[in-house]
N, C-alpha and C positions, 0 to 999 in steps of 0.2 A: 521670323519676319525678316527679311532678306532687305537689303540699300535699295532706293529708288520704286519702294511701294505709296506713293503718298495719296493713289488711289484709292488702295486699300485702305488707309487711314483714314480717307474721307468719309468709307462706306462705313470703314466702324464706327467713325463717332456721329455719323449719321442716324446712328440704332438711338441714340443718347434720350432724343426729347419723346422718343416712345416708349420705350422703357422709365424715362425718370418722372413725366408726366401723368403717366398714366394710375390710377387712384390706386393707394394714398400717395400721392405726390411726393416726389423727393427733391430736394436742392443740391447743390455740388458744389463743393471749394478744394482748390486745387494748391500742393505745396511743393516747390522744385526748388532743386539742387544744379545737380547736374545737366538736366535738362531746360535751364536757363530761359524757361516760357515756352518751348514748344509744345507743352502738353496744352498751354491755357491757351494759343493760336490755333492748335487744333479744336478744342473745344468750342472757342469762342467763332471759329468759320463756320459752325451749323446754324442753318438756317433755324430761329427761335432758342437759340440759347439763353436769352436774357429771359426766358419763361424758367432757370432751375439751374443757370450758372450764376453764384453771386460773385466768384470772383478768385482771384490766386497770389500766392506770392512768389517772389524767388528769395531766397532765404541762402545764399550760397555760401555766407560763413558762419564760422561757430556761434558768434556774439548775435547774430541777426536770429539763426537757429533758436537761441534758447531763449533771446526776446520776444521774438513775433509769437515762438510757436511751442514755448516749454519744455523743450528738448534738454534733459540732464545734462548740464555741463561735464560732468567728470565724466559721466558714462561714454560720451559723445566723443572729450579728445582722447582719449584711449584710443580711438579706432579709429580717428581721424575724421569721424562723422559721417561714417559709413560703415553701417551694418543694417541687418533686418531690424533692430530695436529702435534705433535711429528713425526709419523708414516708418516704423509703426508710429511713432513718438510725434511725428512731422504729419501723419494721414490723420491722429487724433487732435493735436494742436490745429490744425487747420478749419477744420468742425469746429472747435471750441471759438476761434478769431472770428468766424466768419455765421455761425449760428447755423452750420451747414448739413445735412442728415447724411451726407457723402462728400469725405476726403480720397483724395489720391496727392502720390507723395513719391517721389523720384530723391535719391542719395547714391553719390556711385563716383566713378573717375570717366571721365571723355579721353583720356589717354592713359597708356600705361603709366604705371609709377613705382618703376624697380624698388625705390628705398621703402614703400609699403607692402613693399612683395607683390603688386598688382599689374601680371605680365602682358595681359588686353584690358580692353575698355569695357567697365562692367560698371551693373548698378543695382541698386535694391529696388523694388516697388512696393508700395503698401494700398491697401483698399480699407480705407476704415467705415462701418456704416452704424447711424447712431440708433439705438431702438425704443421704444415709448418708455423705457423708464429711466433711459439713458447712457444706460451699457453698449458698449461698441461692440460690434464682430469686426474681426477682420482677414481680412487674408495679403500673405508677404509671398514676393518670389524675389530671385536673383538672374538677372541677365547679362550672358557674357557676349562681346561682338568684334572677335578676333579679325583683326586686316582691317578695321575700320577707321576711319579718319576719326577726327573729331566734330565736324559735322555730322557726318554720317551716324556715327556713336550716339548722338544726342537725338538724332531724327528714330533710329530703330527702338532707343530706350523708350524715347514720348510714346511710340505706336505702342511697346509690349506693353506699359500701363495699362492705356486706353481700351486697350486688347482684355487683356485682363477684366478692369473694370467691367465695359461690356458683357466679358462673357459670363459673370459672377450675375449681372441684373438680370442677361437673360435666363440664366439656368435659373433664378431666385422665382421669375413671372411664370418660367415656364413650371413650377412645383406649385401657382394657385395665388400668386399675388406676395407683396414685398414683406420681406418677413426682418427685416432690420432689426437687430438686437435677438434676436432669436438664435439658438447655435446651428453652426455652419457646419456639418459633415469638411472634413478638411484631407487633406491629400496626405500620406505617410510623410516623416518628416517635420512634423510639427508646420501641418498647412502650406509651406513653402514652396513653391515651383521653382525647381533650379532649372532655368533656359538659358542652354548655351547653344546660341543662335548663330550661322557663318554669315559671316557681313561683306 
């Protein structure tokens, strides 16, 4: 997803209240890092959002992390609170905070950061969805956005989520209706989509 799509943005999270609405209805709570609310601005500009968005955090430090949203302290500063477990940790904490059947969950850097070895702007995504006996499925990628500023960093990350998200409910309605907690056929890799995106 390239800088300066926000049209594109619009149209995917436009897909949201037909996919999440539609029977058996799903809810959405949203947990950000690095993307500092652009996922829950995108979310929240669809027309009837408030029919299945209940709401997001930004969680940008460690101490907030593992208050709001149960994220492993040790695991977490090991990596500086940025990995796929993290990511995962933060899509299921945000379910849990918010009573929500779909988390999404952004951890990453909006600029380089040589002393972490992190030479572009990159982030983890996570899609957590909860299933009737309460097991989560989930799915993780990694997005890297070499040349990008730090706005720009944070604008392409929100979309690959949302991107993500979308495309995981439509494939899920397009196999016969939401199958949350049901296992997910996943991508080699241990499910992960590594996008390394030109910004």
């Amino acid at each position: 997803m390239s800088r300066g799509r926000m049209g594109g943005s619009v149209a995917v999270s436009g897909e949201l209240p037909e996919l999440l609405l539609r029977e058996p209805r799903q809810t959405l709570a949203v947990a950000e890092s690095v993307t500092a609310g652009h996922v829950q601005a995108r979310v929240a500009a669809v027309a009837g959002a408030s029919n299945f968005f209940l709401g997001g955090v930004t969680a940008y430090t460690l101490e907030q992390k593992v208050k709001l949203l149960g994220v492993n302290r040790a695991a977490a500063k090991k990596v500086n609170c940025v990995s796929a477990q993290v990511a995962e940790a933060m899509a299921r904490g945000v379910c849990a905070l918010f009573g929500a059947d779909v988390g999404v969950a952004t951890t990453g850097y909006a600029e380089p950061s040589p002393a972490d070895g992190v030479a572009v702007p990159m982030a983890w995504w996570a899609v957590a969805r909860r299933g009737v006996r309460g097991k989560f499925s989930m799915r993780l990628g990694r997005v890297e956005c070499p040349g990008a500023s730090r706005v720009e960093a944070q604008t392409i990350l929100a979309e690959a989520a949302l991107a993500e998200l979308v495309a995981w409910l439509r494939e899920d309605r397009l196999k016969g209706g939401a199958r949350a907690g049901k296992p997910v056929a996943l991508r080699p890799g241990g499910g992960a989509r590594d996008r390394r995106r030109g910004c």
